[in-house]
C-alpha angles and dihedrals in degrees: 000000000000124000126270094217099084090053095040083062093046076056097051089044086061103048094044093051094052087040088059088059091049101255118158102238089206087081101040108150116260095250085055087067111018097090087066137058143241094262093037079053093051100037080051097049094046088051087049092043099047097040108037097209093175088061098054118085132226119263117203106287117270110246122225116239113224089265094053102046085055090056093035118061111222085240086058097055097036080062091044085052092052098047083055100049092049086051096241093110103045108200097265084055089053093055082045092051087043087044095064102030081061092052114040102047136055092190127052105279121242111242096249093069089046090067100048086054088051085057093041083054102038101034095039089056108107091326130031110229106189098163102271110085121091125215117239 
């Protein structure tokens, strides 16, 4: 079965995004939400509410060096860029996210594994959401 966290990150992507238009996330259409569930919802506000990405701002992007753009698809940093700019990587979790990248393929890495290692690196940081909490 493969993992939520990856999911649970696409989520967070969402709601940051509308939060960052101002939207109240409180009256989010149903087909915003309806591809998650409960516990997806709730790991994905916790991670919102304790790390206030909407609040941090953008630092200048970090470059890729050769090595890395052979490892990195452009379609993989242009999604590591975008998960700066919106404030949910921080610049220590992208060196995390490269590091590994770096680490753990020979070959360039599809982008889907990119983005498990971006969950492993965002919902392992303090506390471990893996989708089946529930806020109180």
């Amino acid at each position: 079965m493969p993992s939520v966290q990856p999911q649970i990150v696409d989520l967070i992507v969402v709601l940051v995004k509308r939060m960052r238009l101002g939207e109240d996330l409180s009256s989010l259409p149903p087909e915003t939400v309806s591809a998650y569930d409960s516990a997806q919802l709730s790991a994905a506000y916790s991670w919102i509410l304790q790390r206030n990405p909407v609040a941090l701002r953008p630092t200048s992007p970090r470059v890729l060096h050769f090595a890395e753009r052979m490892m990195i698809s452009p379609e993989a940093y242009g999604y590591l860029l975008d998960l700066t700019n919106l404030g949910v990587l921080d610049s220590l979790s992208m060196e995390k996210v490269i590091e590994k990248v770096m680490f753990h393929s020979l070959e360039r890495m599809p982008m889907e594994k990119v983005k498990a290692i971006v969950a492993d690196v965002l919902l392992d940081k303090g506390t471990s959401l893996s989708g089946s909490e529930s806020i109180h």
